[in-house]
Residue frames as a rotation matrix with the C-alpha (Angstrom) as fourth column:
UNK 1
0.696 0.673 0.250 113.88
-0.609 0.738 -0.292 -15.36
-0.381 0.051 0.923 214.75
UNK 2
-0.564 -0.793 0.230 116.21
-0.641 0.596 0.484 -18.21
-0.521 0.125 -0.845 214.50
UNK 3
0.489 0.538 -0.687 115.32
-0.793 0.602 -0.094 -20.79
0.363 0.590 0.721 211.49
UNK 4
0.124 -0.286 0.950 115.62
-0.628 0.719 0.298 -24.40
-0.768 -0.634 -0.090 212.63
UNK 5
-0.590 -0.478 -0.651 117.04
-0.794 0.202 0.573 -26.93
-0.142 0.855 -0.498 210.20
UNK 6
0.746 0.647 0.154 114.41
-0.663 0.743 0.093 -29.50
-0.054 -0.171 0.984 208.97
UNK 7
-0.298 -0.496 0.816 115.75
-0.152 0.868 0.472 -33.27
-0.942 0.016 -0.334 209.39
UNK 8
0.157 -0.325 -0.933 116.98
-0.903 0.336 -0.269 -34.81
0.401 0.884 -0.241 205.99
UNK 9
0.630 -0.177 0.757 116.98
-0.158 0.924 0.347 -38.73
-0.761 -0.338 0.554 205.51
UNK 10
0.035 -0.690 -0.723 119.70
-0.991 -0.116 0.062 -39.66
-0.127 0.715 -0.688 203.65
UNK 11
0.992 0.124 0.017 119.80
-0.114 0.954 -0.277 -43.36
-0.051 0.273 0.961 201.78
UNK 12
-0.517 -0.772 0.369 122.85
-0.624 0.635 0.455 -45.53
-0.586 0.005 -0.811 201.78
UNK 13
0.692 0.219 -0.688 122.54
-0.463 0.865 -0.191 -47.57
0.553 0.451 0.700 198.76
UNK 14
0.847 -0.465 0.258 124.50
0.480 0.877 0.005 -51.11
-0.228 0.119 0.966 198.35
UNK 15
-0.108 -0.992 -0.066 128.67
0.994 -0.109 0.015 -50.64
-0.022 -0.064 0.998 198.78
UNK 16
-0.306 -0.427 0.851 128.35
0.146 -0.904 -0.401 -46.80
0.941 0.002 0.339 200.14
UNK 17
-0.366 0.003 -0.931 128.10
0.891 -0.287 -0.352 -44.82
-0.268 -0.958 0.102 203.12
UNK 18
0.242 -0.141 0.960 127.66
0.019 -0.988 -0.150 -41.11
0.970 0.055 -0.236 203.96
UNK 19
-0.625 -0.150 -0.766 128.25
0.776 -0.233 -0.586 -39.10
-0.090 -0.961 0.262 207.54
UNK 20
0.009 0.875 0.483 125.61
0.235 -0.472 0.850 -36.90
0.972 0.106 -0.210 208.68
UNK 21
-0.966 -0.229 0.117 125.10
0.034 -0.565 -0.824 -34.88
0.255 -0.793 0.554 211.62
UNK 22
-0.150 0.872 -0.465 121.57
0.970 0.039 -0.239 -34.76
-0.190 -0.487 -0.852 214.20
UNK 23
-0.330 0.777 0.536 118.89
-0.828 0.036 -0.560 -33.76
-0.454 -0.629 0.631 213.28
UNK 24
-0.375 -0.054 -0.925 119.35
-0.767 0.578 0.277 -35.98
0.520 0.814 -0.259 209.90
UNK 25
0.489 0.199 0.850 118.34
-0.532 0.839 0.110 -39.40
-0.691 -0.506 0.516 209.99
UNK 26
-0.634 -0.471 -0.613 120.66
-0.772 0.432 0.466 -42.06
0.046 0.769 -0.638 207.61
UNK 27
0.192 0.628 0.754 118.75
-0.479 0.731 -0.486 -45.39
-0.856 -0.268 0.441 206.19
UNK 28
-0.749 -0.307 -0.587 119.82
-0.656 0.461 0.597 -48.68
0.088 0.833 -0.547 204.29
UNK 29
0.434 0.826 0.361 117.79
-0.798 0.538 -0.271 -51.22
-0.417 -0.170 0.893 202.83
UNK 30
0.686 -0.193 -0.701 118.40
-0.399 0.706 -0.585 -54.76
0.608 0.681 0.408 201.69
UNK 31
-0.010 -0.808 0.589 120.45
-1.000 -0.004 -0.022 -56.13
0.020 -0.589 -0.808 204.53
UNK 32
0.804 0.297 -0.515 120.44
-0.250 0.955 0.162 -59.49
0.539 -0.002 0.842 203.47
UNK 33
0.819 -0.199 -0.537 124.20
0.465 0.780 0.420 -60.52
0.335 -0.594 0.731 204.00
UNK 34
0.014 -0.459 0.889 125.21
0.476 -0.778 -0.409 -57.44
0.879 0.429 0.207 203.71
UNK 35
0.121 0.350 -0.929 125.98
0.933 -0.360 -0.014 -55.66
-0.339 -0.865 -0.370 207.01
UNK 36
0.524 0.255 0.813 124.68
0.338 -0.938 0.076 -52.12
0.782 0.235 -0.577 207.68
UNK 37
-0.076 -0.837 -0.542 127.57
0.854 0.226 -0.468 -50.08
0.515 -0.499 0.698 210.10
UNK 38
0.686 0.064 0.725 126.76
0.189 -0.978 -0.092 -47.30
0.703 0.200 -0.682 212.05
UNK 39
-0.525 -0.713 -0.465 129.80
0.851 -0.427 -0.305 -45.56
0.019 -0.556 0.831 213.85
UNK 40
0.797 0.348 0.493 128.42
0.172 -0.914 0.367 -42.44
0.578 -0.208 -0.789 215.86
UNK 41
-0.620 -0.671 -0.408 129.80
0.745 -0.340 -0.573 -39.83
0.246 -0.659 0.711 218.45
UNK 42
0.118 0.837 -0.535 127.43
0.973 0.009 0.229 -38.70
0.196 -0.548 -0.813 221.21
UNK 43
-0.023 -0.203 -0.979 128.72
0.390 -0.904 0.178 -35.37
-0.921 -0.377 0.099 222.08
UNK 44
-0.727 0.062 -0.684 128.56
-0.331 -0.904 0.270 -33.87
-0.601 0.423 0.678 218.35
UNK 45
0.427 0.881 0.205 125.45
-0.126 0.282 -0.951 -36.31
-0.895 0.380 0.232 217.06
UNK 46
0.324 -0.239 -0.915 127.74
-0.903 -0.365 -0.225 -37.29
-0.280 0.900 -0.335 214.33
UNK 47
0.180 -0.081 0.980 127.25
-0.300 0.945 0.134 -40.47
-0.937 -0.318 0.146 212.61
UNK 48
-0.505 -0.439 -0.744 128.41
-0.826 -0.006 0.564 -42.27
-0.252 0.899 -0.359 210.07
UNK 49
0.369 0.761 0.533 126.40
-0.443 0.648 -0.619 -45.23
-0.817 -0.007 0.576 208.17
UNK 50
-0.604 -0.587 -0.539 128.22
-0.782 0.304 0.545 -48.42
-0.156 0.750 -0.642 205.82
UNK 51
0.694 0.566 0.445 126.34
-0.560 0.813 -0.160 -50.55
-0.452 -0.138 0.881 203.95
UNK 52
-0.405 -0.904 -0.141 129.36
-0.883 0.346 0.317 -53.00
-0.238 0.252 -0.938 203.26
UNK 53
0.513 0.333 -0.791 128.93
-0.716 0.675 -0.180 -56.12
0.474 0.659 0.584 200.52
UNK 54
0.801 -0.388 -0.457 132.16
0.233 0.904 -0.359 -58.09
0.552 0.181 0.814 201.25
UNK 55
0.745 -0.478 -0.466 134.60
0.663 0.612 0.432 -59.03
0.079 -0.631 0.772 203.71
UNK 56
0.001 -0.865 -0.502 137.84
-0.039 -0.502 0.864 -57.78
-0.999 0.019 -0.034 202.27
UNK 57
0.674 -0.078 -0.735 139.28
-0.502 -0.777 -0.379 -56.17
-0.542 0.624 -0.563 199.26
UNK 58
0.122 -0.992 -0.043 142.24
-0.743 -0.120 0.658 -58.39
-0.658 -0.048 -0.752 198.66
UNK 59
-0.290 -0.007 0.957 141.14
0.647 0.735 0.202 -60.81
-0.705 0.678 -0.209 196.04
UNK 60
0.630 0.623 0.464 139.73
0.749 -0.327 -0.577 -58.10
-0.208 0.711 -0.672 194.20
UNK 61
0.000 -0.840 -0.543 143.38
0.326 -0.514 0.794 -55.86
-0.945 -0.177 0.274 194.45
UNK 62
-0.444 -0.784 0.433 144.58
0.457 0.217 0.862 -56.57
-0.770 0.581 0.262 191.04
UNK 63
0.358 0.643 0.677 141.31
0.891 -0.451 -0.043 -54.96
0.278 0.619 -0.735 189.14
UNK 64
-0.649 -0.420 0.634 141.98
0.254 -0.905 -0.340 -51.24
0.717 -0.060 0.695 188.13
UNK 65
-0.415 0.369 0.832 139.35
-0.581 -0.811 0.070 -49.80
0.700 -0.454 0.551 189.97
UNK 66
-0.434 0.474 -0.766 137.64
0.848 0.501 -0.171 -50.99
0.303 -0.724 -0.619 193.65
UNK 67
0.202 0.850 0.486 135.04
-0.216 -0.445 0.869 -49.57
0.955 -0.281 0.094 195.03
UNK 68
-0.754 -0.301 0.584 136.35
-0.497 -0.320 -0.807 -48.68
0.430 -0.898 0.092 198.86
UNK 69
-0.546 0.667 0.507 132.92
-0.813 -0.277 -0.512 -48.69
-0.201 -0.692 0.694 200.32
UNK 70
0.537 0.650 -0.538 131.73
-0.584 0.747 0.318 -52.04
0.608 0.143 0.781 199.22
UNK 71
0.080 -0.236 -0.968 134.35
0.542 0.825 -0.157 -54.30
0.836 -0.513 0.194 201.65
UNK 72
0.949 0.275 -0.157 134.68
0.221 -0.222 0.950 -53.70
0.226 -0.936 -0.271 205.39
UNK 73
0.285 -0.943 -0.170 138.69
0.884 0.190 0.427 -53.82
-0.371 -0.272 0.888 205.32
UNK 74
-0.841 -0.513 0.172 138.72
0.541 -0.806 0.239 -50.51
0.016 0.294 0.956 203.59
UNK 75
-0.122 0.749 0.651 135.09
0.411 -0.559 0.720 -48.79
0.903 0.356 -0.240 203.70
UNK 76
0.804 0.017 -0.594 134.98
0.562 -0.350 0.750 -48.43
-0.195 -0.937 -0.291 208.36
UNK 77
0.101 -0.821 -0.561 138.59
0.912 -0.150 0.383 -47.10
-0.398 -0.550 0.734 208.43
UNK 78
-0.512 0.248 0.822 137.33
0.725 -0.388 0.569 -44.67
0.460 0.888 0.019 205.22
UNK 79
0.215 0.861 0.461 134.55
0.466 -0.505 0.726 -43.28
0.858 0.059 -0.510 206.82
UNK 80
0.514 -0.368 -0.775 136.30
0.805 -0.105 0.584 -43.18
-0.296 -0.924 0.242 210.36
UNK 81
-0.101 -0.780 0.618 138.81
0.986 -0.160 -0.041 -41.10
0.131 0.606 0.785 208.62
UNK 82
-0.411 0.633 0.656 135.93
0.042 -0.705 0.708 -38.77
0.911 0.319 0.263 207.31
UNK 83
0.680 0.727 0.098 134.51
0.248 -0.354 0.902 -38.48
0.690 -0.589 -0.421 210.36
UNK 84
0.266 -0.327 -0.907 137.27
0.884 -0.293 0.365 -37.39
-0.385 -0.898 0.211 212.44
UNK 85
-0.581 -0.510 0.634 137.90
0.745 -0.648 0.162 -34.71
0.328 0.566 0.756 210.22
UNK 86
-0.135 0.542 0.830 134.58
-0.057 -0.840 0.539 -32.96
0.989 0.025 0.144 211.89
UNK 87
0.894 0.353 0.277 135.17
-0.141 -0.364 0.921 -33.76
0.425 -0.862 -0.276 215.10
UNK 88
0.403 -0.703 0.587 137.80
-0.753 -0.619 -0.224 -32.77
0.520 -0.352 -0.778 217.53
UNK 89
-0.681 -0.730 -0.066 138.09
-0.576 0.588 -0.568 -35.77
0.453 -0.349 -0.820 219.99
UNK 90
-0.097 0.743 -0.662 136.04
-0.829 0.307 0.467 -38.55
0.551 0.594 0.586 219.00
UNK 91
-0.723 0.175 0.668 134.52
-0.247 0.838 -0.487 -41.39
-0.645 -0.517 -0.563 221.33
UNK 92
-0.229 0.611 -0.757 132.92
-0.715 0.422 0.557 -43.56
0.661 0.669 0.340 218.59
UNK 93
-0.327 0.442 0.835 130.57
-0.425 0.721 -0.548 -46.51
-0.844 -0.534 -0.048 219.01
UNK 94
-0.800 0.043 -0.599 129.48
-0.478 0.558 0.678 -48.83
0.364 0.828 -0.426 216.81
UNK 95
0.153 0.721 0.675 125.63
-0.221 0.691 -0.688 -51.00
-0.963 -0.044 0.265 216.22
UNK 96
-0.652 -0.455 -0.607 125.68
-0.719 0.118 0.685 -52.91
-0.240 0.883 -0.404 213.43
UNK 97
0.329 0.940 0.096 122.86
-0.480 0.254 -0.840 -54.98
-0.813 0.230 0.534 211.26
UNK 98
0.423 -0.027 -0.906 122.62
-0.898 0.121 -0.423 -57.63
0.121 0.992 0.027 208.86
UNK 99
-0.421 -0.810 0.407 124.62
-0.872 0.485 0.064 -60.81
-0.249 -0.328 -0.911 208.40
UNK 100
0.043 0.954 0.295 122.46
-0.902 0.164 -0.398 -63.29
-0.429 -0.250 0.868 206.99
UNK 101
-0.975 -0.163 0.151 122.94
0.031 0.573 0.819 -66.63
-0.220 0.803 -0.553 205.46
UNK 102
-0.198 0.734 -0.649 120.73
-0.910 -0.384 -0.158 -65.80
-0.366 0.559 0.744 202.55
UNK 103
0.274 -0.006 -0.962 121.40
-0.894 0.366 -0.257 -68.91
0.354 0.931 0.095 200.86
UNK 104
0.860 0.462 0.214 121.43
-0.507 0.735 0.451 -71.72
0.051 -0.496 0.867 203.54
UNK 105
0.353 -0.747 -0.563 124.50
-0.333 0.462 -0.822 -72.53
0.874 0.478 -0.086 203.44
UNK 106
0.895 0.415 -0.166 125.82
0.143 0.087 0.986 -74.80
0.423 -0.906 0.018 206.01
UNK 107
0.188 -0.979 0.074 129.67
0.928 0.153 -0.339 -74.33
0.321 0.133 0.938 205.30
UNK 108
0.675 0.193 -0.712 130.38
0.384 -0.916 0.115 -71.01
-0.630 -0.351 -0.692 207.16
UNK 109
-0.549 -0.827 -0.118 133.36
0.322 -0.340 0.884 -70.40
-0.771 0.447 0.453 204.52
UNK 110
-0.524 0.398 0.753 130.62
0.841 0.107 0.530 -70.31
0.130 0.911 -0.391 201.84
UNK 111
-0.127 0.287 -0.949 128.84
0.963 -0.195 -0.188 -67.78
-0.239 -0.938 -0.252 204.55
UNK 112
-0.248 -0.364 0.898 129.02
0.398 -0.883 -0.248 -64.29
0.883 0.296 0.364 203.21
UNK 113
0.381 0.663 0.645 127.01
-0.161 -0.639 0.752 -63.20
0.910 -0.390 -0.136 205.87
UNK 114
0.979 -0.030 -0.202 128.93
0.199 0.356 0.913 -64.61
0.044 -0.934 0.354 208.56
UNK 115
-0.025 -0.970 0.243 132.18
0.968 -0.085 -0.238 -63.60
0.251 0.229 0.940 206.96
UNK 116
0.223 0.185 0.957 130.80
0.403 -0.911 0.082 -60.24
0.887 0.368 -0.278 207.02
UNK 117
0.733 0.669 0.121 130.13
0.028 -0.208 0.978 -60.13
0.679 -0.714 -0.171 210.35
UNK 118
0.711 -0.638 -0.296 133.75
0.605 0.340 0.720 -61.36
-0.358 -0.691 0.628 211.64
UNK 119
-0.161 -0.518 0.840 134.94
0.787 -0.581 -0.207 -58.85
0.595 0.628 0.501 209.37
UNK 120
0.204 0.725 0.658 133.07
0.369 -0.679 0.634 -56.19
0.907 0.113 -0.406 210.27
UNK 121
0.945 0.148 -0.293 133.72
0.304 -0.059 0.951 -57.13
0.123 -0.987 -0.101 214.12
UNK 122
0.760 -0.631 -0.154 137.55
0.529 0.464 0.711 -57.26
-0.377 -0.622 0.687 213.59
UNK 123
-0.248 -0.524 0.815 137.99
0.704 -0.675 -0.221 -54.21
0.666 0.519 0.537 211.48
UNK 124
0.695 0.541 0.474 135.82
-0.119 -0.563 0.818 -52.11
0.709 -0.625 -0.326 214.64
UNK 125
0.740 -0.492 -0.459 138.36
0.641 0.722 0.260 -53.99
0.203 -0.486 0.850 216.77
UNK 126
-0.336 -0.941 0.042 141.75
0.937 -0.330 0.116 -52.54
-0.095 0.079 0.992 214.98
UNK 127
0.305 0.522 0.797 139.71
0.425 -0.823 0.377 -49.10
0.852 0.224 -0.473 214.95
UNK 128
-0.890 -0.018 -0.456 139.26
0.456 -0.082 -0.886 -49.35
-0.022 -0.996 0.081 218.72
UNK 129
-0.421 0.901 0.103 135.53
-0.858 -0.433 0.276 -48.36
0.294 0.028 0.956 218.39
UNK 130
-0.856 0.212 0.471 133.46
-0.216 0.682 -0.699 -50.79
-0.469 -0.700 -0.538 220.69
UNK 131
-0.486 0.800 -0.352 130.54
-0.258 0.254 0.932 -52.45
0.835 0.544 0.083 219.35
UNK 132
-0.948 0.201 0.247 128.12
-0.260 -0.041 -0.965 -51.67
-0.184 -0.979 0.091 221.75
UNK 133
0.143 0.845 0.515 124.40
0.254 0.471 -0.845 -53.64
-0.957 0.252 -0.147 220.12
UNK 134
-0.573 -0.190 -0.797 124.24
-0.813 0.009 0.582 -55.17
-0.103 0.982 -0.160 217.21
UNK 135
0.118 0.735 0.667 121.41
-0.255 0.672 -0.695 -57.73
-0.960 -0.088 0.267 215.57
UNK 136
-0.364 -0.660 -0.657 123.09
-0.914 0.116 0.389 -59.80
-0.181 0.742 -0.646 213.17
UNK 137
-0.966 -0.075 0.249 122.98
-0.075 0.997 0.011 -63.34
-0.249 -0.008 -0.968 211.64
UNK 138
0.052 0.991 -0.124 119.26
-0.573 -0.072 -0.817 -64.93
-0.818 0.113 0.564 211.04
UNK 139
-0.608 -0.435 0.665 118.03
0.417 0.537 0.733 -65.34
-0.676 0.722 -0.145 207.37
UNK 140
0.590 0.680 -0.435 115.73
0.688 -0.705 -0.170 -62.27
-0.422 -0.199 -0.884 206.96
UNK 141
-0.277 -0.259 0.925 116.52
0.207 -0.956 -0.206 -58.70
0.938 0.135 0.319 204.93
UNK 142
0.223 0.170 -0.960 116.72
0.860 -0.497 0.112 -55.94
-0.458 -0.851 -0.257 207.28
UNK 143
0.212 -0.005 0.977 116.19
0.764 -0.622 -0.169 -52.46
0.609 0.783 -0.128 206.89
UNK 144
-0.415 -0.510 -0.753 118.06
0.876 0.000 -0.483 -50.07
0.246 -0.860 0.446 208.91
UNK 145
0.375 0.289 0.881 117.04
0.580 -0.814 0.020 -46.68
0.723 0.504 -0.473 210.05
UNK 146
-0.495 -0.692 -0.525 119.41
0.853 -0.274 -0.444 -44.56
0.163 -0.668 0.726 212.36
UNK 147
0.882 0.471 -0.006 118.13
0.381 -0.707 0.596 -41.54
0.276 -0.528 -0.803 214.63
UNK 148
-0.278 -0.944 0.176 121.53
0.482 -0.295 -0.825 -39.23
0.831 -0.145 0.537 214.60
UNK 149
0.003 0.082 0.997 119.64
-0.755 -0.654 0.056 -36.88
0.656 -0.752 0.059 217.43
UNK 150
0.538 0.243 0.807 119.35
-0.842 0.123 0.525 -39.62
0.028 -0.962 0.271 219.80
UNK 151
-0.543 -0.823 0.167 121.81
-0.826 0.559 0.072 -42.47
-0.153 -0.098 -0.983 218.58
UNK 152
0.045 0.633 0.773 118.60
-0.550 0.661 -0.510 -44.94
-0.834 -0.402 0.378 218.20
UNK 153
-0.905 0.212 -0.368 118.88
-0.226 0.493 0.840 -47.82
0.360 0.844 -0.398 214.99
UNK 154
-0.280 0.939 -0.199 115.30
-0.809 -0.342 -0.478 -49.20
-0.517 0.027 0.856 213.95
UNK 155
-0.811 -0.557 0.177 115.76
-0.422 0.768 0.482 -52.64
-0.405 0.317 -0.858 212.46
UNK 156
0.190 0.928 0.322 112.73
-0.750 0.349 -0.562 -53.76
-0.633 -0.134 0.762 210.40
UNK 157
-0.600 -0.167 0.783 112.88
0.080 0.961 0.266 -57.42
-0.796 0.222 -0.563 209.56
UNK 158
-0.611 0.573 -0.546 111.12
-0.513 0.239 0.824 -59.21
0.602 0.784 0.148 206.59
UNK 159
0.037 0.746 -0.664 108.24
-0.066 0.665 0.744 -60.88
0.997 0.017 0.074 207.89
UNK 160
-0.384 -0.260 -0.886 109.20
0.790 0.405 -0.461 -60.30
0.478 -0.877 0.050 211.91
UNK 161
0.800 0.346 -0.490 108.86
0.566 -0.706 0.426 -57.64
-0.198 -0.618 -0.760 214.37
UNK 162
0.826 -0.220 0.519 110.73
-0.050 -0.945 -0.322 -54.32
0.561 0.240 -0.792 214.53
UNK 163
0.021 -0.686 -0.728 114.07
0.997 0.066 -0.033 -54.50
0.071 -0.725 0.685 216.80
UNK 164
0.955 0.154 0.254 115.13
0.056 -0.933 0.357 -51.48
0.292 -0.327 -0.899 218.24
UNK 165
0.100 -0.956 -0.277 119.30
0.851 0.227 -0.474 -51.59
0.516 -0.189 0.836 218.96
């Protein structure tokens, strides 16, 4: 008699990640302008999930301690890292969530949520991991929820309908 492993959801707070393997499911909440990254790899159901605060790291250098997993310029290339360590020869993808202008701004420099996003797009970029559906932008939280056995994201808006990615 072979035991079967029950599925585990695992939470991603605010500035972290984890990497998790199907049957698992990963889920963040609070995607305001925060985006929510998932980098998978179909052939070993291994996926990885960032919920990234800010752009980039580099105004924030000179403090003693940074927190990796809270900017996109150092939390994707992090977790990428970690995740090739369990698999042999990785074909990532990438869906990504979030981006909002919480706060109306019309100045996109003021934007977090649109910085995020061009971040987010152009650190996947220098990866070489394709962003292959992604529901971004708006002014709405989103809450992600990632299916590692089949690669599916769950997007539930505030006040909208469900997406599916």
């Amino acid at each position: 008699m072979t035991l079967q492993q029950q599925p585990t959801e695992f939470r991603i707070g605010i500035a972290d990640y984890k990497v998790s393997q199907a049957p698992n499911s990963l889920i963040t909440v609070g995607l305001g302008s925060c985006i929510g990254t998932l980098i998978y790899d179909e052939r070993s159901k291994i996926g990885g999930l960032s919920h990234i605060m800010l752009p980039d790291s580099r105004p924030f250098e000179k403090r003693a301690a940074v927190n990796a997993a809270k900017f996109a310029n150092l939390a994707l290339p992090q977790m990428v890292a970690e995740m090739k360590q369990k698999i042999s020869f990785p074909h990532f993808k990438a869906k990504i969530v979030g981006g909002a202008n919480m706060f109306n701004f019309d100045n996109n420099s003021q934007n977090v949520g649109a910085r995020n996003i061009a971040a987010v797009e152009e650190t996947l970029k220098q990866l070489r991991i394709p962003v292959i559906a992604k529901h971004v932008g708006g002014s709405s939280g989103q809450t992600m929820v990632v299916d590692l056995t089949t690669f599916q994201v769950m997007v539930r808006i505030v006040h909208q309908e469900t997406v599916y990615l």
